[in-house]
C-alpha positions as CSV (number, residue, x, y, z in Angstrom):
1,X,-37.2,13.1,22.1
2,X,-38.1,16.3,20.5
3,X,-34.7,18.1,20.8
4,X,-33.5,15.9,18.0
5,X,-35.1,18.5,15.8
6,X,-32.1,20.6,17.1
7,X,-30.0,19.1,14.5
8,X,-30.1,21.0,11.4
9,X,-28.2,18.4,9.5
10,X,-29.6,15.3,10.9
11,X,-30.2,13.0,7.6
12,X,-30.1,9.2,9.3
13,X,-31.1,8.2,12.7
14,X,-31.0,4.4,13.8
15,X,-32.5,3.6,17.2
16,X,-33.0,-0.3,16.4
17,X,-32.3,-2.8,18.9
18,X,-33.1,-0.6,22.4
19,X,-35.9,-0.5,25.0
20,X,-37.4,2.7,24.2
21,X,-41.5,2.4,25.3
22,X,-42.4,5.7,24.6
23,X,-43.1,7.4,20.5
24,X,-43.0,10.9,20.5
25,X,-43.2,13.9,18.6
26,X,-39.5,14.0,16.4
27,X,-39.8,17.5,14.3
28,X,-37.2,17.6,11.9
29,X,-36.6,19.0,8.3
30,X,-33.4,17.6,6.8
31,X,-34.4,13.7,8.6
32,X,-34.9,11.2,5.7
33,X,-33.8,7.5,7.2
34,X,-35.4,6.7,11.0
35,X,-35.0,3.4,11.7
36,X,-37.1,2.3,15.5
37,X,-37.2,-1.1,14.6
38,X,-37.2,-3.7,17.8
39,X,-38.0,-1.6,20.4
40,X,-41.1,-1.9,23.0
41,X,-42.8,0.9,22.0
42,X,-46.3,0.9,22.2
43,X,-49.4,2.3,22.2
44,X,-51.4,4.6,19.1
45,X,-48.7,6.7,17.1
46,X,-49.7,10.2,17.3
47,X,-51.8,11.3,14.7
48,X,-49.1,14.0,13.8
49,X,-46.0,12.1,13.7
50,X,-44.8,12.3,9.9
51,X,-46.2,15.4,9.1
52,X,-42.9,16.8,11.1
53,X,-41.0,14.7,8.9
54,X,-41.3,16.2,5.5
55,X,-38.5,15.0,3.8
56,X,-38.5,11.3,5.4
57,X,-37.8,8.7,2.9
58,X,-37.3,5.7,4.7
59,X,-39.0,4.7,8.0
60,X,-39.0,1.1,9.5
61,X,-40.8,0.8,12.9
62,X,-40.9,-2.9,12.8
63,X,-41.3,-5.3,15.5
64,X,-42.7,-3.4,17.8
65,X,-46.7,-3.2,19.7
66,X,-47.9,0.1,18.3
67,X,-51.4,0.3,17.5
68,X,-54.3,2.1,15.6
69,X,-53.9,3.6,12.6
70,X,-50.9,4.7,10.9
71,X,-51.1,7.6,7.8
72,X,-48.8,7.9,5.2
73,X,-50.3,10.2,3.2
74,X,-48.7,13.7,4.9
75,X,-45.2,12.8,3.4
76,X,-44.9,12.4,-0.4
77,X,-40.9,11.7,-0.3
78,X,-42.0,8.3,1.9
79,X,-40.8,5.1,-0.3
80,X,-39.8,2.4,2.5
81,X,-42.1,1.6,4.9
82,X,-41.0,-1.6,7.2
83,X,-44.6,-1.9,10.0
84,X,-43.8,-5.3,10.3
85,X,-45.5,-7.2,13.5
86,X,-47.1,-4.1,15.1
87,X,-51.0,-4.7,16.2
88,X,-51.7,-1.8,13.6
89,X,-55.8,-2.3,12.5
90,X,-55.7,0.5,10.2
91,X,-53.2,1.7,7.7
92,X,-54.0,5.1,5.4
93,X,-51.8,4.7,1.6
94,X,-52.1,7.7,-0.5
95,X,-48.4,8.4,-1.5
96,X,-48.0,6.8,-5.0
97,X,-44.5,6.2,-4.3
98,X,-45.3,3.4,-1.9
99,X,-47.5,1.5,-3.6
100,X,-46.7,-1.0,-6.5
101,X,-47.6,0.6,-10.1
102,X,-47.2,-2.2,-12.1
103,X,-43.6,-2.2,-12.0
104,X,-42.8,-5.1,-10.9
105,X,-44.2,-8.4,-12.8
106,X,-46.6,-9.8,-10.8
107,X,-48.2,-6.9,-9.5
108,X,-48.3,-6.8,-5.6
109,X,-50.1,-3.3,-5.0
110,X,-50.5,-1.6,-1.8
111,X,-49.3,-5.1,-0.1
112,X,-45.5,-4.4,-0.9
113,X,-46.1,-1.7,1.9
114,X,-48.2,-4.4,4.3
115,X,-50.0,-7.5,4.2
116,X,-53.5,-6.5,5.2
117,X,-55.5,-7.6,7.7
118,X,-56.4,-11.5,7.1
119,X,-53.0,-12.2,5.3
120,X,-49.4,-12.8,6.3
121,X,-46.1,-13.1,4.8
122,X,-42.7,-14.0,6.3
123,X,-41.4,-10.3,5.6
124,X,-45.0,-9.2,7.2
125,X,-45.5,-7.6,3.0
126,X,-45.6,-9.2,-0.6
127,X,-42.6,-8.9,-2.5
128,X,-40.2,-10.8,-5.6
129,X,-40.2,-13.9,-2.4
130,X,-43.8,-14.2,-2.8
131,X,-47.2,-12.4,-2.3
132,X,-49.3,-12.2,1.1
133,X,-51.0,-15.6,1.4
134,X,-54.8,-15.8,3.4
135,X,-54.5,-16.2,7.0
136,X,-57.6,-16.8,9.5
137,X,-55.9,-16.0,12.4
138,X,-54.3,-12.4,11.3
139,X,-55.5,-9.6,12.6
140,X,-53.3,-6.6,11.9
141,X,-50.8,-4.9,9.5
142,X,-48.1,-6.4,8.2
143,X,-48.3,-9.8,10.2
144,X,-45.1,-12.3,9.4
145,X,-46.1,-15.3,10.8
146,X,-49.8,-17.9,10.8
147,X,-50.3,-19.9,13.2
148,X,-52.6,-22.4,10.5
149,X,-51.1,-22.1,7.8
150,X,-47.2,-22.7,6.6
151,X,-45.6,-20.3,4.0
152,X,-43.3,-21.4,0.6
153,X,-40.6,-18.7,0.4
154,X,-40.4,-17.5,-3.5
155,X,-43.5,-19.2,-4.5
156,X,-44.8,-15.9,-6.3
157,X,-47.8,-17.8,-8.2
158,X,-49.0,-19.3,-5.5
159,X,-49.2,-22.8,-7.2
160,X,-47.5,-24.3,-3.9
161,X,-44.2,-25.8,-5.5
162,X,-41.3,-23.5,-6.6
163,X,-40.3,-22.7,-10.2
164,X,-37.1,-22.7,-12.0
165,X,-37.9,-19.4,-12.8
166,X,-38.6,-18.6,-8.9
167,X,-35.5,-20.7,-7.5
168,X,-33.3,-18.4,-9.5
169,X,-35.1,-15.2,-8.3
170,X,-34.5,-16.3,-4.6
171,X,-30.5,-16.7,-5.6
172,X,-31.0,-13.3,-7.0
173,X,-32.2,-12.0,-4.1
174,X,-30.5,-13.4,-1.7
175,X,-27.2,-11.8,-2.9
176,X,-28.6,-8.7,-3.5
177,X,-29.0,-9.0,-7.6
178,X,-29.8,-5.6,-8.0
179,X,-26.2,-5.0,-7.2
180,X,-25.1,-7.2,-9.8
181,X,-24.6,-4.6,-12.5
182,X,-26.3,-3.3,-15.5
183,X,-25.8,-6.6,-18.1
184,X,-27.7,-8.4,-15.5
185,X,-31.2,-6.3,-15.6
186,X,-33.5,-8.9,-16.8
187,X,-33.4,-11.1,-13.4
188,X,-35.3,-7.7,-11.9
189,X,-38.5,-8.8,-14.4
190,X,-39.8,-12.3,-13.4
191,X,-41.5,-12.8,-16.7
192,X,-38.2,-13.2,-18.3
193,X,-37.7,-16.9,-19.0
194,X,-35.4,-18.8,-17.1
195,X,-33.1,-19.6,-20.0
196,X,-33.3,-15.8,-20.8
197,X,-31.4,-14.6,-18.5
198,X,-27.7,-13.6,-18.7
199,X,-25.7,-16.3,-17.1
200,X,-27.7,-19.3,-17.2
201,X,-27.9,-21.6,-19.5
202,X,-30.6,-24.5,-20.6
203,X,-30.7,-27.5,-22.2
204,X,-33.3,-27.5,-25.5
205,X,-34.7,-24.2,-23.8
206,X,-36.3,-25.4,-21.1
207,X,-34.0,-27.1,-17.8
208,X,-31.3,-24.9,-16.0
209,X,-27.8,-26.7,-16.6
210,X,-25.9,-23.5,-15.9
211,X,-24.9,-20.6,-13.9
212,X,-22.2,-18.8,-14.7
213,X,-22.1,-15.7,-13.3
214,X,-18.3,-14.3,-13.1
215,X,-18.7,-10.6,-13.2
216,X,-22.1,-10.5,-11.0
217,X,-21.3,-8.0,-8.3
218,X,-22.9,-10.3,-6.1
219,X,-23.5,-9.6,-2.1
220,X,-22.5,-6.1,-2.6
221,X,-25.1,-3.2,-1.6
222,X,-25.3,0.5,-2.3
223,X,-28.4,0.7,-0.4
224,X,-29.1,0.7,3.6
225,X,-26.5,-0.7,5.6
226,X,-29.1,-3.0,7.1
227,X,-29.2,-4.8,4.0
228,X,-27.8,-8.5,4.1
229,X,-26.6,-10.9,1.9
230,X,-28.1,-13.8,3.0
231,X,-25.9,-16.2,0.6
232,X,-27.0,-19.4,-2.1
233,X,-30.3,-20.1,-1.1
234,X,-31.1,-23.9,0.0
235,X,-33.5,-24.0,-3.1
236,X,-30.6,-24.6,-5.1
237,X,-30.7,-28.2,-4.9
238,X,-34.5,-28.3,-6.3
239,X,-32.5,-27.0,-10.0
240,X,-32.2,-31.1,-10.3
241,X,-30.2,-30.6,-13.6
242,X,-27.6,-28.2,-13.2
243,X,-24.4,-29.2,-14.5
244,X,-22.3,-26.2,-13.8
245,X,-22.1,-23.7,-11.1
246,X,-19.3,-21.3,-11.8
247,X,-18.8,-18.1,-9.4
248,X,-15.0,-18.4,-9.1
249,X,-12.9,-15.6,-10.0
250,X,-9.9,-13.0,-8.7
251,X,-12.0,-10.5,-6.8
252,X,-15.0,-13.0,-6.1
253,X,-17.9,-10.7,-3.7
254,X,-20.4,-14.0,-3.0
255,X,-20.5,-14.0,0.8
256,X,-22.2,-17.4,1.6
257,X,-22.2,-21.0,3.1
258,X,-22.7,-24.3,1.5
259,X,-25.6,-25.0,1.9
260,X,-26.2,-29.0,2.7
261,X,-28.8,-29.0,-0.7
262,X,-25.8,-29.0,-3.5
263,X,-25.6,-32.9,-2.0
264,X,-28.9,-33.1,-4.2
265,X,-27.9,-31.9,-7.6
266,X,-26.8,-35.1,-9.1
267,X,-25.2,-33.8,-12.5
268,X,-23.3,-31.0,-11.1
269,X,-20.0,-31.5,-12.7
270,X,-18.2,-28.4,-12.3
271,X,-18.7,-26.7,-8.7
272,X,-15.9,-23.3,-8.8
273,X,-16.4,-20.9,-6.0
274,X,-12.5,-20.2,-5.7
275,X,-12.0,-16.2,-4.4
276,X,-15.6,-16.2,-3.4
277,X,-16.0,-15.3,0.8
278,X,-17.4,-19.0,2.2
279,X,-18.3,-19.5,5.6
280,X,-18.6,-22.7,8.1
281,X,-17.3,-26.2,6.3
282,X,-17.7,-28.2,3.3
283,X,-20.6,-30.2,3.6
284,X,-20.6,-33.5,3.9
285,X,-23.2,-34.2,1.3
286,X,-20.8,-33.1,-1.3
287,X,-19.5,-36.5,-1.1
288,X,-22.6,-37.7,-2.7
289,X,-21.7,-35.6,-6.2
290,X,-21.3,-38.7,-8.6
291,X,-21.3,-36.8,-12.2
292,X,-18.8,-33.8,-10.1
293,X,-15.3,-33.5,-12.2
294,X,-14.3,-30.0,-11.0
295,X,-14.5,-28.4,-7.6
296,X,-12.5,-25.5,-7.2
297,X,-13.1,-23.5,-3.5
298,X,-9.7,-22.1,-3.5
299,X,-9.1,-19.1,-1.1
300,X,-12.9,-19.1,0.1
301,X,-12.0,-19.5,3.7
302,X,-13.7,-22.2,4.4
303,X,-13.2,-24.4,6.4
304,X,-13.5,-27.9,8.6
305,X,-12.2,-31.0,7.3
306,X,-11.3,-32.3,3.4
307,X,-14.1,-33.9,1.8
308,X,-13.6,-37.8,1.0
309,X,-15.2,-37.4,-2.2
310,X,-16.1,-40.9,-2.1
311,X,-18.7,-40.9,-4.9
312,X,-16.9,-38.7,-7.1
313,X,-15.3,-41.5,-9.7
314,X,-15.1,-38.6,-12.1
315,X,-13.1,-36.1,-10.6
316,X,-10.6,-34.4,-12.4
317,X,-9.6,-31.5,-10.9
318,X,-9.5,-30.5,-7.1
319,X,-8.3,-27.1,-5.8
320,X,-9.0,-26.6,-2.1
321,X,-5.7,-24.7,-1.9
322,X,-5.2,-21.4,0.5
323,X,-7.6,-22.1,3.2
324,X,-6.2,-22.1,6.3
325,X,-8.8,-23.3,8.2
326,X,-8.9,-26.6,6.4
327,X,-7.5,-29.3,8.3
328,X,-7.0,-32.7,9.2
329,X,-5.6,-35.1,7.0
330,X,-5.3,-36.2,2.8
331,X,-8.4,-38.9,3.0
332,X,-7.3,-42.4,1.7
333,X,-10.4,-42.1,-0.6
334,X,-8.9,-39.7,-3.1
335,X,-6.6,-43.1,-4.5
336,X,-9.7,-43.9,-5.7
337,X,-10.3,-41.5,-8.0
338,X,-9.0,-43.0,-11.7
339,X,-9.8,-40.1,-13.3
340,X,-8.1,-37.2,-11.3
341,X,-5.6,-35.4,-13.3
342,X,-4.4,-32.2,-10.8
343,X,-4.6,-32.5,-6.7
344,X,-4.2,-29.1,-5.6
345,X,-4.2,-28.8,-1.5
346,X,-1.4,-26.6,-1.0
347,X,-1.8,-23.4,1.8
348,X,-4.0,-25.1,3.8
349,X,-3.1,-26.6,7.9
350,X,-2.8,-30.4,6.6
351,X,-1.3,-32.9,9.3
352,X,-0.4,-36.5,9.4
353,X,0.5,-38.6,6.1
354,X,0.5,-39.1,3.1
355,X,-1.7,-41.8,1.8
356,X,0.1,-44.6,-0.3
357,X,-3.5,-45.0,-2.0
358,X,-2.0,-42.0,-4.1
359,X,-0.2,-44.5,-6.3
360,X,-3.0,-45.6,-7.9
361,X,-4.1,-41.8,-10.0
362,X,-2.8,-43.1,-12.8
363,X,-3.8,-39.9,-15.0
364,X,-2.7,-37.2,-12.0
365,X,-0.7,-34.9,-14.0
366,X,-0.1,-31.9,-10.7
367,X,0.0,-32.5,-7.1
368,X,0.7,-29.8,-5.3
369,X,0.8,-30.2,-1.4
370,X,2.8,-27.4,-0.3
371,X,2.2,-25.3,2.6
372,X,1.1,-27.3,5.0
373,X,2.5,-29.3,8.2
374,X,2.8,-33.1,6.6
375,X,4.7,-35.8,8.2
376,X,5.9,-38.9,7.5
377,X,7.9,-40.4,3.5
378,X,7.1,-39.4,0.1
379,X,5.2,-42.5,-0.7
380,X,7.2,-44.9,-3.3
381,X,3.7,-45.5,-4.7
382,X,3.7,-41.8,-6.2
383,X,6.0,-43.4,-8.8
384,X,3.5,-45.7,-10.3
385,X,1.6,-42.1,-11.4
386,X,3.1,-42.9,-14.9
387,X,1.4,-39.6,-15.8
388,X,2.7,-36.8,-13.2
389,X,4.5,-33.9,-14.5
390,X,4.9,-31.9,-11.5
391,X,5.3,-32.2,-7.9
392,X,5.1,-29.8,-5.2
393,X,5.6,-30.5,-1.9
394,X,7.8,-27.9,-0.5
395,X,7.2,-26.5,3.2
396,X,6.1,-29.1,4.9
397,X,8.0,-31.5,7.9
398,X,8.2,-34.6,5.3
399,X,11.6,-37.1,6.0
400,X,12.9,-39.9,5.3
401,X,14.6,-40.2,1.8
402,X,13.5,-39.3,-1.5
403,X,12.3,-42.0,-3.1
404,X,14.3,-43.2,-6.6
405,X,11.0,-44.3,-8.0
406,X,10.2,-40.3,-8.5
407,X,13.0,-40.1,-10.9
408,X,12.1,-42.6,-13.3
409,X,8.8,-40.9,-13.7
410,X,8.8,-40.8,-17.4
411,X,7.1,-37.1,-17.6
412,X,8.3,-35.5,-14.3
413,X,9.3,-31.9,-15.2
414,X,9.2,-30.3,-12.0
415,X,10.3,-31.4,-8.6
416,X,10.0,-29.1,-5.9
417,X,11.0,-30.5,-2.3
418,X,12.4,-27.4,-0.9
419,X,11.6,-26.7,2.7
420,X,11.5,-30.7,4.7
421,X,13.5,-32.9,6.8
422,X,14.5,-34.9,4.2
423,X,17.9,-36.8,4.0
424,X,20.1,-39.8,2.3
425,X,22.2,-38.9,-0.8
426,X,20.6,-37.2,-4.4
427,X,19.2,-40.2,-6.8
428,X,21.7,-40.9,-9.7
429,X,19.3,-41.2,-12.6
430,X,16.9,-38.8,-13.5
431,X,14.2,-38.8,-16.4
432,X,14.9,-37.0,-19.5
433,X,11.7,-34.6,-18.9
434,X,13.0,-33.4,-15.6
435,X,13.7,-30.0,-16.3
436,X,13.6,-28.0,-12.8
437,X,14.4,-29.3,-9.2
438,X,14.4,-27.7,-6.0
439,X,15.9,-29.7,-2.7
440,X,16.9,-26.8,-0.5
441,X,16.6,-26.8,3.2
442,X,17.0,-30.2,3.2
443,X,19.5,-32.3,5.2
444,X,20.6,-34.1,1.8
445,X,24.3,-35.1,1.6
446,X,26.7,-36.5,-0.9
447,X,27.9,-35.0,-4.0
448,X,25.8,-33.8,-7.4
449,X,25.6,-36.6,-9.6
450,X,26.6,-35.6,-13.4
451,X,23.5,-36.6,-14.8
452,X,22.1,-33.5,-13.4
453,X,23.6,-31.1,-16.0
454,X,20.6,-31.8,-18.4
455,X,18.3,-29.5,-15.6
456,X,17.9,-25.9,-16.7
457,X,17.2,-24.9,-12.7
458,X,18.8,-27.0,-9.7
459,X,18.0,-25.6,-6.3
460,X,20.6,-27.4,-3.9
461,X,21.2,-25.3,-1.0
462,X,21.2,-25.8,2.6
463,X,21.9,-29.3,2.8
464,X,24.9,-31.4,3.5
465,X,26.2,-31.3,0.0
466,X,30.0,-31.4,-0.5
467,X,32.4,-31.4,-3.7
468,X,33.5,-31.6,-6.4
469,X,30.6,-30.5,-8.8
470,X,30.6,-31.8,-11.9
471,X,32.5,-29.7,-14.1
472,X,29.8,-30.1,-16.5
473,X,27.1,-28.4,-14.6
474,X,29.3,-25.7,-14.0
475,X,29.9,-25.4,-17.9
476,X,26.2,-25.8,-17.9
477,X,25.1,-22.2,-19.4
478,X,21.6,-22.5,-19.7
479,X,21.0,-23.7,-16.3
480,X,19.8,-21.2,-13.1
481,X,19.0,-18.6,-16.0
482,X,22.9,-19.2,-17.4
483,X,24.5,-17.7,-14.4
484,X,27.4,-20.0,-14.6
485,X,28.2,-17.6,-17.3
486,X,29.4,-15.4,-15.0
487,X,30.0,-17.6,-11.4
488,X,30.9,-20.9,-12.9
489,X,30.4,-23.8,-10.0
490,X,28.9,-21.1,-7.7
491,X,25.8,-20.6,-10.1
492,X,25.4,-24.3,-8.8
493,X,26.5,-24.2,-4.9
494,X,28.5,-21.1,-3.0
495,X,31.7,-23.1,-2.3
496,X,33.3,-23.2,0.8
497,X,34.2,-20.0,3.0
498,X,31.1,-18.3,1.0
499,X,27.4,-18.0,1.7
500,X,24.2,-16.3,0.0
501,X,20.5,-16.7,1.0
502,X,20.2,-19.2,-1.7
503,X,23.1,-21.3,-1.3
504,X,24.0,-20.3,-5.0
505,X,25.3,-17.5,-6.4
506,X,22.8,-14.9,-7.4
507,X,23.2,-11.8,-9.6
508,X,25.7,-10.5,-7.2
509,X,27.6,-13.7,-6.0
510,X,28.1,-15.2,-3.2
511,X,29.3,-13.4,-0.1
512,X,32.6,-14.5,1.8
513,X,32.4,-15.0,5.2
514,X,34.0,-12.7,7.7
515,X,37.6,-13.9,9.2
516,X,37.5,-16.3,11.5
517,X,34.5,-18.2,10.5
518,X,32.8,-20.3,7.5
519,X,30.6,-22.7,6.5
520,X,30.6,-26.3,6.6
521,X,29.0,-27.4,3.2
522,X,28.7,-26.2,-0.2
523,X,25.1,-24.0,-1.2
524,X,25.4,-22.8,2.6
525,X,22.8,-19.6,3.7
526,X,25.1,-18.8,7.0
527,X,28.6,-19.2,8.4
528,X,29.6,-19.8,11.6
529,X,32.8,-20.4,14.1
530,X,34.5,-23.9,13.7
531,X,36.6,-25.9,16.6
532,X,38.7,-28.2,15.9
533,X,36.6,-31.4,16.5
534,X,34.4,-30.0,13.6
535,X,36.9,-29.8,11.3
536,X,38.1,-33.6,11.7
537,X,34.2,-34.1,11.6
538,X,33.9,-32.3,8.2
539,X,37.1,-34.7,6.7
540,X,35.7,-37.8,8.4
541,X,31.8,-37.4,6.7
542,X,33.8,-36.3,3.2
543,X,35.8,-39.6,3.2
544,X,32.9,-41.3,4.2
545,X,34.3,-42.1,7.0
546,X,31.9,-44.9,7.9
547,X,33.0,-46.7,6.0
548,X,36.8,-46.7,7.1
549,X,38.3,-50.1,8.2
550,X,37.7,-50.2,12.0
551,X,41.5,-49.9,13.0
552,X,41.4,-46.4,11.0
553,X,38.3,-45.2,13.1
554,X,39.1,-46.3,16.2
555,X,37.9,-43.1,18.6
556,X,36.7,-40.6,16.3
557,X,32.8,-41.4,17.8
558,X,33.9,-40.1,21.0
559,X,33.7,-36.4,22.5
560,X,37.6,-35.9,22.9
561,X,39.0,-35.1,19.4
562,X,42.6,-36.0,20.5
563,X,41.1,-39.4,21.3
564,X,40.5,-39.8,16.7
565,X,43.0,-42.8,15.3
566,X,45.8,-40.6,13.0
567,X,44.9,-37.5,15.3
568,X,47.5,-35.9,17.5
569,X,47.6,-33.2,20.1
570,X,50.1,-31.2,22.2
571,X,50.1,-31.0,26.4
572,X,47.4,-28.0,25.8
573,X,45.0,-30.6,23.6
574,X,45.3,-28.6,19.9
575,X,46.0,-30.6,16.9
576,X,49.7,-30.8,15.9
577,X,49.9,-33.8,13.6
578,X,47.5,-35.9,11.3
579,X,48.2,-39.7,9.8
580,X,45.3,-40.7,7.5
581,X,47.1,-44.3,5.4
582,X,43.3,-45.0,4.9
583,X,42.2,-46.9,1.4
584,X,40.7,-44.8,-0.8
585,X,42.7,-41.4,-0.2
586,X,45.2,-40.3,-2.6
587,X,48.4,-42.3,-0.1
588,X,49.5,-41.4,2.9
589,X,48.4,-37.9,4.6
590,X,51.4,-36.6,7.4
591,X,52.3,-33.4,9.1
């Protein structure tokens, strides 16, 4: 409508995606973006149409049925022009601006405004994806598709078969490389060499092995906010001897998929997205990587299940961490894998078990599972990985007890269980490597072996822990960053009648409970109320009572505390009067 002339300050208009039919007169000064793009407007555009548009820089009238001729020359500030599938039969280019100069190698001319009459390309105009291409059955402007004849995206030369040289131009392109930043200039000129440009690197000068491109602002764009990143291009698997794709890094801009192609690049060895902004799942053609010893998606975001990585013998390092839409299981496969040194799956939604297949990573150095929603035992098997040094497993629903083949890991110097189900008592043997553990929030009971006082941090609370500790953890001033300096035994465990959010004494000790209540074991995080019954409860699991001749334990699994052999009550049913003569209790126990 004309009345948008009314607008002094109008700069941008975008009318894309409507049903106008109609093109009229638009008279404006200050306009310099109109975007009418697929619309049903039709018809001859009026002869007079930009000359009311002196300051227009960008226009796109795309994929509509407008017809006739169409003049650019009134408007010298013109430089995008997007005509795209009209049924335009006549196109007047005078501005300099539009047309090509030679600036771009090859040279495209007037076509980078519109493939003429008797050509067609997929973007309806030559550009760095390839020229306009002869077609008999195109008629107007700017035509994007040919019936009889099929089109090769980036195949600039026309030779029919992409390039090196072009394959990397489409990955430029298709995460908006002119975005990347100033140190990567030379992928604007195509007749720089493949091995020329900055990030890639070639065997003797000639094959792509690498792409390592780190600080490319890739995906980014200063320009229209039409622009799209459209991702890594499928043409990446026709680079048949790349060796190393490497993206990954803190702050990572790449927004792409995975494409199903990478399945075709044989000697990738080192795949590291981590950071970068994935989409959809891990392909299952991944799996067919046999030279692949790194792949690192870490916090991508993708997502669908783990990859069974069943041809990659020579995987050393896995990272697949923080992805919270990765599910599913740990595949059996990855015991397979003889040469995998660090397993890192932690953050993700994992269910079900752990595979005992594990065992068999003789050289895994890391595993770090934590995070997820795992079931089941810590496999025994883990303690034929002669080689593992750390083991991270906290956060998860894991139960059963800890297996004693974990401590005779001959290199094991960090065990981090925090966070299961698990139970039984604490190993009585640990390696001489072990230097920091972490059980808490556990439902471990017993006492603290002394062998423990060689740890430097011991992380106890929250399970069903009870004294004495061994005075020489407690003399122990190196370990929990020496605070049994200050708190003695409650660097190690808050003792009885105290509490802290640890279950050990922090900077500030550990906090008594209020009257009337307290806890129940040492390296407790709350307090609460106690009857009776618990009390005698408490004595009975500290004296292990279980094992108490049967005479002695007559009663004490029922619900009526008064009903307890050596327990006696009043008329009103409160305790009066205790008798423990049991073996193994410092004598006789009366009052």
């Amino acid at each position: 409508p004309s009345w948008l002339g009314e607008f002094d300050m109008l700069n941008s208009l975008y009318l894309s995606h409507n049903s106008f039919t109609d093109i009229g007169l638009i008279q404006s000064e200050s306009l310099r973006v109109l975007d009418l793009s697929h619309n049903s407007l039709s018809g001859k555009m009026p002869r007079d149409f930009l000359h009311f548009l002196p300051s227009l820089e960008e226009i796109n009238l795309s994929q509509n049925q407008l017809t006739g001729r169409i003049d650019f020359s009134v408007t010298a500030s013109l430089y995008s022009v997007n005509i795209t599938d009209n049924q335009f039969t006549e196109v007047g280019i005078y501005s300099p601006s539009l047309c090509d100069k030679g600036k771009s190698k090859p040279s495209f001319g007037c076509d980078v405004v519109a493939c003429p009459r008797g050509t067609f390309s997929p973007s309806g105009s030559a550009s760095c994806l390839g020229p306009c291409i002869t077609c008999e059955d195109s008629h107007f402007y700017g035509q994007s598709t040919c019936l009889s004849k099929e089109y090769l995206v980036g195949d600039v030369d026309r030779d029919g078969v992409l390039s090196q040289r072009e394959v990397l131009n489409l990955f430029f392109l298709s995460t908006n490389g002119h975005e990347w930043g100033d140190r990567f200039r030379n992928w604007n000129d195509l007749s720089t060499s493949s091995c020329d440009l900055t990030g890639v690197q070639c065997n003797n000068g000639v094959d792509v092995t690498g792409m390592t491109l780190m600080d490319a602002n890739m995906c980014s764009s200063k320009e229209s906010p039409l622009s799209v990143c459209n991702g890594i291009p499928s043409e990446i698997g026709l680079l048949s001897s790349l060796m190393y794709l490497d993206f990954g890094m803190d702050g990572c801009t790449l927004r792409s998929t995975l494409p199903t192609e990478i399945g075709l690049l044989s000697n990738l060895e080192v795949l590291n997205l981590a950071h970068c902004q994935l989409k959809g799942s891990i392909p299952t053609e991944i799996n067919k990587l046999q030279s692949l010893r790194m792949l690192d998606l870490h916090n991508t975001g993708i997502a669908g299940f783990l990859p069974t990585l069943t041809a990659s013998g020579k995987l050393k390092n896995i990272n697949l961490s923080s992805n919270d839409n990765l599910v599913g299981t740990v595949p059996n496969s990855y015991g397979n894998m003889a040469e995998l040194q660090e397993l890192i799956l932690s953050r993700c939604h994992l269910t079900g078990t752990l595979p005992d297949s594990l065992g068999n990573l003789n050289k895994l150095q890391n595993i770090e599972l934590y995070g997820n929603a795992l079931r089941g035992t810590l496999p025994q098997s883990l303690g034929r990985c002669t080689s593992l040094k750390r083991i991270d497993v906290f956060s998860n629903e894991l139960t059963g007890t800890i297996p004693s083949e974990l401590f005779s890991l001959p290199s094991l110097q960090v065990l981090h269980l925090k966070g299961n189900l698990l139970s039984g008592t604490l190993p009585d043997i640990i390696p001489g490597s072990l230097s920091w553990v972490d059980i808490s929030g556990n439902f471990v009971e017993g006492t603290i072996p002394s062998t423990y006082n060689s740890l430097k941090d011991l992380r106890l609370g929250g399970n069903h822990i009870y004294g004495p500790i061994p005075d020489s953890l407690c003399n122990n001033k190196v370990v929990n960053e020496g605070r049994t300096r200050t708190h003695g035994c409650d660097a190690i465990l808050c003792k009885l009648g105290y509490y802290s959010d640890g279950g050990f004494a922090s900077s500030s000790g550990c906090t008594p409970c209020p009257k009337g209540q307290s806890t129940r074991y040492l390296g407790s995080d709350s307090f609460t109320t106690f009857t009776q019954k618990d009390l005698l409860q408490m004595f009975f699991d500290v004296t292990n009572g279980d094992n108490w001749e049967t005479r002695y334990s007559k009663g004490w699994k029922s619900d009526d505390e008064c009903e307890f052999e050596g327990v006696m009550c009043d008329e009103d049913g409160l305790v009066v009067g205790l008798s423990f003569p049991v073996s193994g209790l410092p004598g006789a126990m009366n009052s």
